[in-house]
C-alpha positions in Angstrom: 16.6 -3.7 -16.7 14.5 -5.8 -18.5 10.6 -6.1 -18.9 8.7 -8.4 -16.5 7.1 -10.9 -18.2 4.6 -13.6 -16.3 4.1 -13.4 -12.8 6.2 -11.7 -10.1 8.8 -13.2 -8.4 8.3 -13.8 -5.1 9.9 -15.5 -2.2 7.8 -16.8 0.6 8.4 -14.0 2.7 7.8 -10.9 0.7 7.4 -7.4 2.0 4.6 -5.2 1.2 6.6 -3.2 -1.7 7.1 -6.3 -3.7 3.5 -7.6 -3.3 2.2 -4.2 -4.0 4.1 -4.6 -7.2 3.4 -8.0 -7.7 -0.2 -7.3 -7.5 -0.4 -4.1 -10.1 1.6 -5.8 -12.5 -0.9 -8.9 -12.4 -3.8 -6.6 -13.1 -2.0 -3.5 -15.2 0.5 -5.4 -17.0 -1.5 -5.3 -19.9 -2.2 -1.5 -19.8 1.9 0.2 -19.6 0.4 3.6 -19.9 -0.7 2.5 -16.7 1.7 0.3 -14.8 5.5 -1.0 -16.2 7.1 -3.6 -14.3 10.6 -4.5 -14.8 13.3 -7.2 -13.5 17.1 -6.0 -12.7 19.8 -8.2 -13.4 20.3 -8.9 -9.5 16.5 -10.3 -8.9 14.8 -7.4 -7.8 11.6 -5.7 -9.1 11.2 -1.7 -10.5 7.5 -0.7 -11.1 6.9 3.0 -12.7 3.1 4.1 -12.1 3.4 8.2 -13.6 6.1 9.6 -12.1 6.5 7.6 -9.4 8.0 3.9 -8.8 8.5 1.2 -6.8 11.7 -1.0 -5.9 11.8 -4.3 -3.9 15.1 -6.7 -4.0 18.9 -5.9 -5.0 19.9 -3.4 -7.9 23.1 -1.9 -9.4 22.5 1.7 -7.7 24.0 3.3 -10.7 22.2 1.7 -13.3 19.2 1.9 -11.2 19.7 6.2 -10.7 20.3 5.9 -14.9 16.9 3.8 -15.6 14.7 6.2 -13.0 16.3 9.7 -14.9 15.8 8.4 -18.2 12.3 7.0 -17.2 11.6 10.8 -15.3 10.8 9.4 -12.4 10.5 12.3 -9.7 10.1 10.1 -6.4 11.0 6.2 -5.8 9.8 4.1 -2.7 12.2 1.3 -2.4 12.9 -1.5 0.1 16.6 -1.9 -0.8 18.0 -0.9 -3.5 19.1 2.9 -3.6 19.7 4.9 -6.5 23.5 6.7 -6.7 23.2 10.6 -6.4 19.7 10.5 -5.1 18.8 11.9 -1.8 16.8 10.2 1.3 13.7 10.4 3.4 12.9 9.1 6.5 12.4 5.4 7.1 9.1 4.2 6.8 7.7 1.9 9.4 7.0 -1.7 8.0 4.9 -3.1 10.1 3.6 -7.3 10.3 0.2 -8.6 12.1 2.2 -11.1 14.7 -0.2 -11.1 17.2 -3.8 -12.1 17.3 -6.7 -9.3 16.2 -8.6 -7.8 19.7 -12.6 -8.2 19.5 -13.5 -4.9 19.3 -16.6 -3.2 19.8 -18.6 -1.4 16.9 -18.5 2.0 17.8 -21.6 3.9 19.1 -23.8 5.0 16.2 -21.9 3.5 13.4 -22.3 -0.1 11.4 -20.7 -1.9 8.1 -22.4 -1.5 5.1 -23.6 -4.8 3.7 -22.2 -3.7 0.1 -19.1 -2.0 1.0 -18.8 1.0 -1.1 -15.4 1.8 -2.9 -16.9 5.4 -4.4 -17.9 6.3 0.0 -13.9 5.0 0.2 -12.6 7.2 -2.4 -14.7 10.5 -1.0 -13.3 9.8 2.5 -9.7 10.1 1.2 -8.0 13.3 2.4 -6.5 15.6 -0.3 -7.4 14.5 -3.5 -9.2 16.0 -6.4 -12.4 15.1 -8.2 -10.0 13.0 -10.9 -7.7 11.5 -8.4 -11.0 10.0 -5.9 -12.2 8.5 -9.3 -8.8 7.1 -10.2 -8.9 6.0 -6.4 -12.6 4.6 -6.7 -11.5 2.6 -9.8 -8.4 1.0 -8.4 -10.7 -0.6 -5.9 -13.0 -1.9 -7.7 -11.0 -3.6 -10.0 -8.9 -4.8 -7.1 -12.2 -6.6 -5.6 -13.0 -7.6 -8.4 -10.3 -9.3 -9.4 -10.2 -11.0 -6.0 -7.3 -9.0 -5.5 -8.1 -6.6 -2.8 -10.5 -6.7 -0.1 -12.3 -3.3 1.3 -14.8 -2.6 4.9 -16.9 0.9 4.6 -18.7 2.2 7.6 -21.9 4.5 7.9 -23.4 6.3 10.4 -27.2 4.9 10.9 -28.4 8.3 8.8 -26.5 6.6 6.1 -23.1 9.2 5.8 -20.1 7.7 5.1 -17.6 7.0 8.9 -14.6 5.0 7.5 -12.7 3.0 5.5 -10.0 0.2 5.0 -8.6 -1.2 2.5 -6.3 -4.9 1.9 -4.0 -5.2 -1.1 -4.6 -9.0 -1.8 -1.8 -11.0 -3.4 -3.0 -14.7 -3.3 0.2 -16.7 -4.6 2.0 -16.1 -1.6 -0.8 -15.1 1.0 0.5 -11.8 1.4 -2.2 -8.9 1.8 -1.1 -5.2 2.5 -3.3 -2.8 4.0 -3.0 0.2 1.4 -5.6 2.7 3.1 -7.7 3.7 6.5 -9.7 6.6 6.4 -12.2 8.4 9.5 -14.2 11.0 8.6 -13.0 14.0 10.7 -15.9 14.0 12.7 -15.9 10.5 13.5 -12.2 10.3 15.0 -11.9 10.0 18.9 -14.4 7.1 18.7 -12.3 4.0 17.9 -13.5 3.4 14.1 -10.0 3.3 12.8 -8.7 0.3 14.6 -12.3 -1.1 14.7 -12.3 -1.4 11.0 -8.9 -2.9 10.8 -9.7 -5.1 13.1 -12.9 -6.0 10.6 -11.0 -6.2 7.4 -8.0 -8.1 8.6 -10.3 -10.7 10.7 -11.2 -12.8 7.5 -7.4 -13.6 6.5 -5.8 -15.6 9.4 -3.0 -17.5 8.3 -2.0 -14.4 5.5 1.4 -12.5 6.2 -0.1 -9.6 6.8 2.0 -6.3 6.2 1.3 -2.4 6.6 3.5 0.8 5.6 3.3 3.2 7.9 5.0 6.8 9.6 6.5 5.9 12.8 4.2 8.0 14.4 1.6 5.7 13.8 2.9 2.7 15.4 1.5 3.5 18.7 -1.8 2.9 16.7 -1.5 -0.1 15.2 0.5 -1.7 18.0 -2.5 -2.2 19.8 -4.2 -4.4 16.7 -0.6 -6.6 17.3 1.1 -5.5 14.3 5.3 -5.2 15.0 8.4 -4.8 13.2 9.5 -7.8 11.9 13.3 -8.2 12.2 12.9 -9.9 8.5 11.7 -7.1 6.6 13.8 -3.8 5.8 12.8 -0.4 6.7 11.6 1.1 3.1 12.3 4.4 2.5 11.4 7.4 -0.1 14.0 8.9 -2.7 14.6 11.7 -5.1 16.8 13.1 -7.1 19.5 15.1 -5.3 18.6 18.3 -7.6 15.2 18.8 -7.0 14.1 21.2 -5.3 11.4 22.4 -3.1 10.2 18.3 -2.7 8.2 16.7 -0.5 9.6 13.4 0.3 
């Protein structure tokens, strides 16, 4: 393995894991407490973000289970290569937008904000604590701001927050990756979801536009024409085979 330096590598038809990584190493390449991006001898890309990483492309699986232990990496998502001795998860859907976006409706009661809000994104985020929604909050906005992300926020007409989605942007090879949708619970039922998708992805005809998702979720997205491509391989999530108790 050996540091990435200057852009990503990319091929024309990238998946979502390597423009996710091609994306945080552009903007946290210069902060490695942050974000370390490294090239394997075979072409492919390893990103560590805390205990977590990232793999897109060929590696040597033993060398690659080596690099992750020594690096204490506790979970790896990966779009190919596999790390020996480490266990696997389920498949995760990799969806592409292949068909054209439906004109939806706004839902009843609810409208875009004309500033859309990354701090309303971060507090409609399930699960996450005080520190992790700021984390979340500052991600985005240095995406945006960058020109590297792109976000839609809805409101009810009182003002309280509906929904969110979110675009990972990665302009060298028109790739964007939609990294988050978010309802409010009270809001589900109502069509918000796939209305906001439908918002955010509208401006970018002609990307490659890519999701990650649970196979369960398919039968959502479907309708918005997002399939799986026969192109792209199914990523899935790995840890080591002796931890216990995970959640993969």
């Amino acid at each position: 393995m050996a540091p990435l330096t200057g852009p990503a590598p990319l091929g024309p038809n990238a998946g979502a894991l390597a423009a996710t990584i091609a994306v945080n190493h552009r903007l946290y390449a210069e902060c490695p407490s942050l974000c370390r991006t490294f090239l394997t001898s075979e072409g492919g890309l390893v990103q560590l973000r805390g205990d977590g990483a990232l793999a897109a492309g060929p590696a040597d699986s033993e060398e690659l289970a080596g690099f992750l232990t020594f690096a204490g990496v506790r979970a790896l998502r990966s779009d190919g290569a596999a790390p020996e001795g480490w266990r696997a998860g389920e498949p995760v859907c990799q969806l592409a937008l292949t068909g054209s976006l439906p004109a939806l409706p706004a839902p009843q009661g609810g409208r875009l904000t004309e500033e859309p809000s990354p701090r309303l994104a971060a507090l409609l985020q399930p699960g996450l604590t005080g520190e992790e929604q700021d984390n979340f909050y500052a991600d985005l906005c240095t995406r945006r701001n960058h020109g590297l992300g792109a976000l839609v926020t809805a409101v009810e007409e009182g003002g309280g927050p509906l929904g969110c989605a979110a675009l990972l942007l990665e302009p060298g090879t028109r790739t964007g990756v939609l990294t988050a949708v978010a309802v409010a619970p009270a809001a589900r039922g109502r069509g918000l979801g796939r209305w906001l998708v439908a918002e955010l992805c509208r401006p970018y005809g002609g990307w490659r536009l890519l999701l990650e998702c649970d196979p369960a979720l398919t039968a959502f997205y479907g309708p918005l024409g997002f399939t799986q491509p026969n192109d792209l391989p199914a990523p899935r999530w790995w840890v080591p085979a002796d931890r216990e108790n995970c959640k993969i």
